[in-house]
C-alpha positions, 0 to 999 in steps of 0.5 A: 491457505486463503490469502488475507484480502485487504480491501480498499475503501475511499470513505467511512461508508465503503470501509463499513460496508466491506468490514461487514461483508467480512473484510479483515483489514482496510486500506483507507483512502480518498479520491479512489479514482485518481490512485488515492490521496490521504483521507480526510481527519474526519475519516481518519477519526471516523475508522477507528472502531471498526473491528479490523486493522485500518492502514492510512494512505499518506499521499498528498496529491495525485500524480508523482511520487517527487514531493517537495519539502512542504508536502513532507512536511504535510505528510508527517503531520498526517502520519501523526495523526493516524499514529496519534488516534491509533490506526493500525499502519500507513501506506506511503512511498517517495521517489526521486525524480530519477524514478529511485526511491528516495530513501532520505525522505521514506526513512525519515517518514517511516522513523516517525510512524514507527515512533507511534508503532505503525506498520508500513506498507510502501505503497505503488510508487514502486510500479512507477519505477520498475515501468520506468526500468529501475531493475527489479533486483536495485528497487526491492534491494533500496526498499528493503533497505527500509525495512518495512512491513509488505509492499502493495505492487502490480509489478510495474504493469497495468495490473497484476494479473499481467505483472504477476510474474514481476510479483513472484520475482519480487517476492523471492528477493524478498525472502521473507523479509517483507509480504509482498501484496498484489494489488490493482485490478485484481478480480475473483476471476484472475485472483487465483491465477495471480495467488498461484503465480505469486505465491501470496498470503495477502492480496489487495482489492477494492471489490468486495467480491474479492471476499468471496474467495 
């Protein structure tokens, strides 16, 4: 079965123009190149009818994934707001300066968009603390934990064409209880030997010729 692209979009104009060549669900963000931070209200507002599932990147800032009480506190304003207006999910993470996931600080995060009946992607912290060497089985137990909907990873490596063997073991301590969804640096020239590997029903892409698959 062909996998559901989800394509990351840093802007209203780039989420039109890949809803038009067909894309089925959006990654909204901004500032792409530093990883993605949160869009703006604007943006957010500006995404809803657009005919698609738009899921809301919630990251104050770039760098780390350790926050402080006042960026989570910026963060639950954001998640309400995407909640507020109607968006489909968000995509969010947090670790602990040990490089675990800081489960105090995602539940609280994830109780909230859930409340508003968000979907939740725990996005590429996760890469951080396998490249850190959290063993896989103790970051996907601690994510799992969480119960959230799919997790956007590269499998801790530069992308996930090289990381894709990491993906599948993910996926399989998964069990069905989560997608897990390859992302970074993805291509239609390394995408099907990255499906093939991993077995997955959703990939995750800012090409848009990843829709031509």
């Amino acid at each position: 079965m062909k996998p559901l692209v989800e394509i990351c979009c840093d802007g209203v104009d780039a989420a039109r123009k890949a809803v038009w060549r067909g894309a089925r669900r959006i990654e909204l963000c901004a500032d792409l190149p530093c990883g993605g931070i949160t869009p703006t209200f604007t943006d957010i507002f500006s995404t809803l009818n657009l005919g698609v599932p738009v899921n809301v990147l919630i990251r104050p800032r770039s760098g780390d994934f350790v926050y402080s009480c006042v960026e989570v506190e910026k963060m639950s304003r954001e998640i309400a707001c995407c909640g507020q207006v109607g968006h489909n999910g968000v995509v969010l993470g947090a670790l602990t300066p040990e490089g675990r996931v800081d489960i105090p600080v995602c539940r609280d995060l994830i109780a909230l968009a859930r409340s508003y009946g968000l979907e939740i992607t725990f996005h590429r912290a996760v890469d951080e603390a396998l490249a850190a060497g959290v063993p896989v089985k103790e970051i996907m137990d601690e994510i799992l934990s969480l119960r959230v909907d799919r997790i956007l990873t590269s499998g801790g490596a530069a992308n996930a064409f090289e990381g894709r063997e990491v993906i599948a073991e993910m996926a399989r301590i998964a069990g069905g209880r989560c997608t897990v969804m390859p992302g970074c640096g993805i291509t239609a020239e390394n995408a099907g030997a990255i499906i093939d590997c991993t077995g997955a029903s959703e990939i995750h892409g800012s090409r848009l010729s990843l829709l031509d698959l």
